[in-house]
C-alpha positions in Angstrom: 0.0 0.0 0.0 1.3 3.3 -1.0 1.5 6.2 1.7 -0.9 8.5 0.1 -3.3 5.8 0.2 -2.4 5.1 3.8 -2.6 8.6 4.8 -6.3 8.3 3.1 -7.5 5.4 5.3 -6.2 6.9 8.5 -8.3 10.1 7.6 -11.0 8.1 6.5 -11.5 6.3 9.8 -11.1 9.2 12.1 -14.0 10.4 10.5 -16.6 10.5 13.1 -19.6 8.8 12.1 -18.6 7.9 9.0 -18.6 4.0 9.7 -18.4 1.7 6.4 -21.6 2.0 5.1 -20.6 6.1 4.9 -16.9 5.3 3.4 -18.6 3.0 1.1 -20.5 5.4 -0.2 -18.1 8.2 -0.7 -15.7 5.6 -2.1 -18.3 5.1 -4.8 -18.8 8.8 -5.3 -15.1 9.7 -5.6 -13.6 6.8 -7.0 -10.1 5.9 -4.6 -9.7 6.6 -0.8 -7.0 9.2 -2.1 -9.4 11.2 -4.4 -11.8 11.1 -1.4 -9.2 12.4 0.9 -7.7 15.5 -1.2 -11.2 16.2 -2.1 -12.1 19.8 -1.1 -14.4 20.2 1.7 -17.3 21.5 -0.5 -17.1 18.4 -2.8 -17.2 16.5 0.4 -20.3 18.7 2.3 -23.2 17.3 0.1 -22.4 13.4 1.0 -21.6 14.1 4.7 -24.7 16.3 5.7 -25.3 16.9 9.3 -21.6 15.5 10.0 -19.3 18.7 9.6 -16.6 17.0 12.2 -15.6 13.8 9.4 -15.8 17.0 6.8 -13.5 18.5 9.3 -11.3 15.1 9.4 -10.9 14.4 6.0 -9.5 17.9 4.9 -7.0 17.2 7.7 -3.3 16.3 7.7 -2.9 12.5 8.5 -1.1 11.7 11.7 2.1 11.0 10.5 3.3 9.0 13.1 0.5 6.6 13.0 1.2 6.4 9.1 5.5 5.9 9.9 4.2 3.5 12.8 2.3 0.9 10.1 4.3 1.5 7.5 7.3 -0.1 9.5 5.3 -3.1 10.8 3.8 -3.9 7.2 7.7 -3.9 5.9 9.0 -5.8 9.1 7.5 -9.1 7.5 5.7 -10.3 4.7 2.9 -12.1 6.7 2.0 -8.5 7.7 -1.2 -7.0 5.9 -3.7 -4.2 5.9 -6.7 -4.5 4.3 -9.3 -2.0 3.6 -12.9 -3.0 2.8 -11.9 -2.1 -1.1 -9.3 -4.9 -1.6 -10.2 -7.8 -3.2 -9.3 -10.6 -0.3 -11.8 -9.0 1.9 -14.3 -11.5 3.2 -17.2 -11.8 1.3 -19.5 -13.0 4.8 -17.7 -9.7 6.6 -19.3 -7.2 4.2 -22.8 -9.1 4.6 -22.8 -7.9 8.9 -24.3 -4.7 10.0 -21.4 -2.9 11.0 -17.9 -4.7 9.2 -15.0 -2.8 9.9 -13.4 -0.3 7.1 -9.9 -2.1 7.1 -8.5 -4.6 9.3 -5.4 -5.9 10.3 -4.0 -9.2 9.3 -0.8 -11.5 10.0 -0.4 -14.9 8.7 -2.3 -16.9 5.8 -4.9 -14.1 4.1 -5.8 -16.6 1.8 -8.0 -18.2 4.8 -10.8 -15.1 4.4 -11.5 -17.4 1.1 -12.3 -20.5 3.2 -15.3 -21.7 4.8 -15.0 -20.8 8.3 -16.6 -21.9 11.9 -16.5 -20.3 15.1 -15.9 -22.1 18.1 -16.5 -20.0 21.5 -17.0 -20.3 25.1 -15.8 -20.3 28.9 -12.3 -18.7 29.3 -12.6 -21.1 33.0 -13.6 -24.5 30.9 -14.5 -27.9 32.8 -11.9 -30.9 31.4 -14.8 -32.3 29.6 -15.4 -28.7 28.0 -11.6 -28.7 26.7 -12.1 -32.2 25.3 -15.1 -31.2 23.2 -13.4 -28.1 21.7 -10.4 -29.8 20.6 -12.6 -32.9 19.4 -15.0 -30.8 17.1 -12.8 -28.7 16.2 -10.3 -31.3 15.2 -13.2 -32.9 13.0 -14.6 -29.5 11.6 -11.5 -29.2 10.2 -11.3 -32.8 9.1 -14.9 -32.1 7.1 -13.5 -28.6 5.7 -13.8 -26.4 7.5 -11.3 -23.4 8.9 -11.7 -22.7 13.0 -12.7 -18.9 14.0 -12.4 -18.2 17.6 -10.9 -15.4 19.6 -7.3 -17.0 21.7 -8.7 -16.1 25.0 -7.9 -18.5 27.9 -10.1 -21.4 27.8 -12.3 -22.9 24.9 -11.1 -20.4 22.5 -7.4 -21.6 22.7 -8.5 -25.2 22.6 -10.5 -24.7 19.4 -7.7 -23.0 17.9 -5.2 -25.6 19.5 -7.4 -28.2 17.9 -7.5 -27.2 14.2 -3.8 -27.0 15.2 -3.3 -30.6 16.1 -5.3 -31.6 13.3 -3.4 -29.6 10.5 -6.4 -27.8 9.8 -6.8 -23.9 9.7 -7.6 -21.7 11.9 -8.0 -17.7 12.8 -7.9 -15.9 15.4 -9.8 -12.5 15.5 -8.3 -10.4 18.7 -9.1 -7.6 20.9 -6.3 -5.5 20.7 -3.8 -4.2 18.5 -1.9 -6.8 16.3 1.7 -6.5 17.7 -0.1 -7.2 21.4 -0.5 -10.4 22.7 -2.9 -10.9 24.9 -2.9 -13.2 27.4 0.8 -13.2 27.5 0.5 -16.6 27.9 -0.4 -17.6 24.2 2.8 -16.1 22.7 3.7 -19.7 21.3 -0.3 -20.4 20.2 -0.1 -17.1 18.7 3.2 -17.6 16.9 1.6 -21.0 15.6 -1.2 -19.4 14.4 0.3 -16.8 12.3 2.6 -19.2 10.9 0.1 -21.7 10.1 -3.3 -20.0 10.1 -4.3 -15.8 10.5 -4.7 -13.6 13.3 -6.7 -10.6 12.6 -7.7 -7.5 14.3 -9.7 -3.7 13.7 -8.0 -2.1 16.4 -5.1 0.2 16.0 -1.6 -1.2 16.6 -0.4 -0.9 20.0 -3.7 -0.8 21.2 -3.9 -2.6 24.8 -6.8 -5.1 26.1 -9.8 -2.7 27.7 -13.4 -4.8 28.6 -14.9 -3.2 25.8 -13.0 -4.0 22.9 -13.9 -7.7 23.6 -17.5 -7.5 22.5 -16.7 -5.6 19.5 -14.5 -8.1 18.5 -17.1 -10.8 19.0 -19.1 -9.3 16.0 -16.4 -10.3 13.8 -15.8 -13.9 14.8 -19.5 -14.7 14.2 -19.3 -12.2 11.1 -16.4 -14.2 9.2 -17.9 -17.7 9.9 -20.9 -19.8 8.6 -21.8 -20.5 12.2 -21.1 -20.6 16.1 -20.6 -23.1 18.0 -20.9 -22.7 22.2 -19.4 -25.4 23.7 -19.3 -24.2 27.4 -21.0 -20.9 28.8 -22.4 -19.9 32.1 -25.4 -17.8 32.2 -23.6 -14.4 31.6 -20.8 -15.6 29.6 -19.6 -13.4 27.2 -19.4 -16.3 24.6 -23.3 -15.9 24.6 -23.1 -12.4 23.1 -20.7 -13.8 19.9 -23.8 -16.0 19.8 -26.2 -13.3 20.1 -24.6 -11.2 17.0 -24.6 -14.2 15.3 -28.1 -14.3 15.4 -28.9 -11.0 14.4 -26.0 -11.8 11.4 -27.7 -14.2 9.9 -25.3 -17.3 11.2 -26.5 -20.8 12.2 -25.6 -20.9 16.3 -25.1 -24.4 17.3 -24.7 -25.3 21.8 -23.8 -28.6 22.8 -26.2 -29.3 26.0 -24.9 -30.2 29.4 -26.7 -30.6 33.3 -29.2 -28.6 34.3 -27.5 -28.7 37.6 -23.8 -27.7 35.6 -22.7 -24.0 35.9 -21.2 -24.2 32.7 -24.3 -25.4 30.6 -26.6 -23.2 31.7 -25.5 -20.7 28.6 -25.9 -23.0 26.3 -29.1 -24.9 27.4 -30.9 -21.2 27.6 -29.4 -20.8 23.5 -30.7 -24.2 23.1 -34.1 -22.7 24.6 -34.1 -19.6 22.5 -33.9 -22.1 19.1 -29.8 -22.7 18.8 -29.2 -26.2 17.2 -28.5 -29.2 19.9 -25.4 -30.4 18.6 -23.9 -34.3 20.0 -21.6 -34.4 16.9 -19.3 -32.9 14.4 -21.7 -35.0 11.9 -24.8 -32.4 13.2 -22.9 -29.5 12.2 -22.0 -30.5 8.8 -25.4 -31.4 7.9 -26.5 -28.0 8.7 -23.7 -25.8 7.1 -23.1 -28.4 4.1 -26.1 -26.9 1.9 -25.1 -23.2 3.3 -21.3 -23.5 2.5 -21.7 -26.4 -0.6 -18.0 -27.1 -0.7 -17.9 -28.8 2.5 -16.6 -32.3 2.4 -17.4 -36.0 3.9 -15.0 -36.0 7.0 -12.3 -38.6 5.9 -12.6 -42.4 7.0 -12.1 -42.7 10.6 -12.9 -39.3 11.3 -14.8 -39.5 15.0 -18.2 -37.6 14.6 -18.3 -37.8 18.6 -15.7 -36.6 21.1 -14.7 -39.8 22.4 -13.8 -40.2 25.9 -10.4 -42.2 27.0 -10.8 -45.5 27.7 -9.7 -46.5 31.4 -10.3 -50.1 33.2 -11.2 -49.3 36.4 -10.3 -51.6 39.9 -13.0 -52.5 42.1 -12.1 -50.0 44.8 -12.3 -47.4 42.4 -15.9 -48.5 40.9 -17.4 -48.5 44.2 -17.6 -44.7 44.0 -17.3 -44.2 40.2 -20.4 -45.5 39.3 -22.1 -43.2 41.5 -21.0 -40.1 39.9 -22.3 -38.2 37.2 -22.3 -35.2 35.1 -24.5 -33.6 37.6 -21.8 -31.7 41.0 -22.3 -33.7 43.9 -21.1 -33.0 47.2 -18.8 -35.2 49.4 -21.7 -35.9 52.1 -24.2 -36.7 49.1 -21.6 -39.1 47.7 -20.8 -40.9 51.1 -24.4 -41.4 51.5 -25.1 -42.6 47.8 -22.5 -44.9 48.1 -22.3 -46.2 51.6 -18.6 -45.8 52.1 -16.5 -43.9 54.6 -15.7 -40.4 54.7 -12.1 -41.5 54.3 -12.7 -43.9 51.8 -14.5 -41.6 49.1 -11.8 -38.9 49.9 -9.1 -41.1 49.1 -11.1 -42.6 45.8 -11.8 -39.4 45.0 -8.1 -38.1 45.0 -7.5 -41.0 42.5 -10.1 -40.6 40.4 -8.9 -36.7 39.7 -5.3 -38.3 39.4 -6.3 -40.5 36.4 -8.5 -37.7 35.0 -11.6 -39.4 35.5 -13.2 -36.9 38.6 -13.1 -33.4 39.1 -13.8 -30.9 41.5 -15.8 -27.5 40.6 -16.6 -24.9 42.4 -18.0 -25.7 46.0 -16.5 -28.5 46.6 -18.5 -30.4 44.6 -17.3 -33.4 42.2 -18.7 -34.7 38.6 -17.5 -37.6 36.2 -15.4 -36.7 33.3 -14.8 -39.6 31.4 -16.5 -42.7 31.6 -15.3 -46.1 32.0 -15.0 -49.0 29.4 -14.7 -51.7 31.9 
């Protein structure tokens, strides 16, 4: 991108209340972004009536450092891009949302816009069976086709994107901040991986640092790149819930996989399953739905598991005594003594190897559900 035209879509998106739809239309009326920009302000007056301050904006010197700033980090490498709503590899499914962004940042794979794409959201705090089933769909998504959109918080979002990872399938991440930031620190290798091997993608300005609101804004663009949403975890006022929300209002299928009544974590998703969001117990029920929509997506290849599959673990005696009286629904320690007739020191000791070998776990209260069931 040349710096004139830079300089033009700096201007252009200071311009208060201007939005896209606005920049649309005045790059229709003067041709180029640099045209529009070195237009004088009584060419500009009769297409922004009643908004004298973008008039104001767009007669205005660029800020020069913003323009030196981008400049540098689009040369630093060539998996660095900028891409206004003009160029040709902007998504197709972005434009279609009520309020797509005028450019956007990208690093990695831009080639992935191109791709039929999935969003896979929920609980940053994720129960072990919630982890499983983000890796596991995603993982076959990606198998059937299908690139993973999600947003590399902590918690389902990172397994989704870890899963499309681990199955060589693509992925991108959209973020709430500016590109050069990685937030949480903690994903600088997932983040590395995904730029080298899928896209990370962000509106937001570079250096610009996490804030609670940028985080909702963002979620409009996950659901607005992908064919559908899937919630795999979410408790009541979980943020994964608004992605699904705006997905709604976008058009997109939502999918929730169901869980307890009695489970924190499924109460999101139950109350989306409620409102008319698609029950979903398989990869296979996702690709039935989105096949017709997408028609390019593909049979998942032989052996592909439709079903997260739980591992398979024999059990001893001791241990069965207790296992077989847990469920997906938290119990206590008291209800599980009295369920199962055994000591207070006995189920406490059961207990501790039952979270060893993966197969217990304790939530929040003290209380204990089954996370993988047995095969013998």
């Amino acid at each position: 991108m040349q710096r004139e035209e830079l300089r033009g879509w700096l201007k252009l998106l200071d311009a208060r209340g201007v939005g896209y739809a606005g920049a649309n239309r005045l790059i229709d009326a003067f041709g180029s972004v640099q045209a529009l920009c070195s237009a004088p302000a009584a060419a500009l007056k009769p297409h922004l009536e009643n908004l004298p301050d973008a008039v104001s904006s767009l007669g205005a010197d660029a800020d020069e450092t913003a323009v030196a700033e981008i400049e540098q980090w689009l040369t630093a490498s060539e998996q660095n891009h900028l891409i206004p709503f003009t160029d040709p590899r902007y998504p197709r499914l972005l434009k279609e949302i009520p309020d797509p962004p005028v450019l956007f940042y990208a690093k990695g794979n831009v080639g992935l816009l191109d791709q039929p794409l999935m969003a896979i959201v929920g609980s940053r705090n994720p129960t072990s069976d919630g982890i499983h089933n983000a890796r596991a769909f995603s993982g076959y998504l990606c198998s059937a086709g299908l690139g993973i959109v999600s947003g590399m918080a902590t918690g389902i979002d990172a397994q989704a994107h870890q899963g499309a990872l681990d199955a060589d399938g693509d992925t991108v991440a959209v973020i709430g901040t500016g590109i050069d930031r990685i937030y949480p620190a903690r994903h600088k290798q997932l983040a590395h991986d995904i730029a080298e091997r899928g896209l990370i993608i962000s509106e937001f300005p570079l250096g610009t640092p996490p804030t609670r609101s940028n985080f909702p804004r963002r979620n409009r663009l996950i659901s607005g790149l992908s064919l559908g949403v899937l919630v795999v975890e979410a408790a009541a006022k979980s943020g994964s819930l608004i992605t699904a929300r705006m997905a709604g209002e976008q058009g997109r299928e939502v999918f929730a996989i169901p869980g307890s009544i009695h489970a924190p974590l499924a109460k999101g998703c139950n109350r989306l399953i409620r409102q008319g969001a698609k029950l979903v117990e398989s990869g296979r029920h996702i690709i039935e739905e989105l096949g017709p929509i997408s028609g390019v997506l593909k049979d998942a290849p032989e052996g592909a598991k439709e079903q997260p599959e739980t591992a398979k673990t024999e059990l001893s005696e001791e241990l069965k005594s207790l296992y077989r009286h847990l469920g997906h629904d938290p119990q206590t320690m008291d209800q599980l003594i009295a369920r199962s007739g055994l000591t207070a020191a006995q189920v406490s000791s059961i207990l501790s190897q039952l979270e060893i070998q993966g197969l217990a776990e304790c939530q929040h209260g003290g209380k204990f559900i089954r996370t993988e069931m047995e095969s013998g």
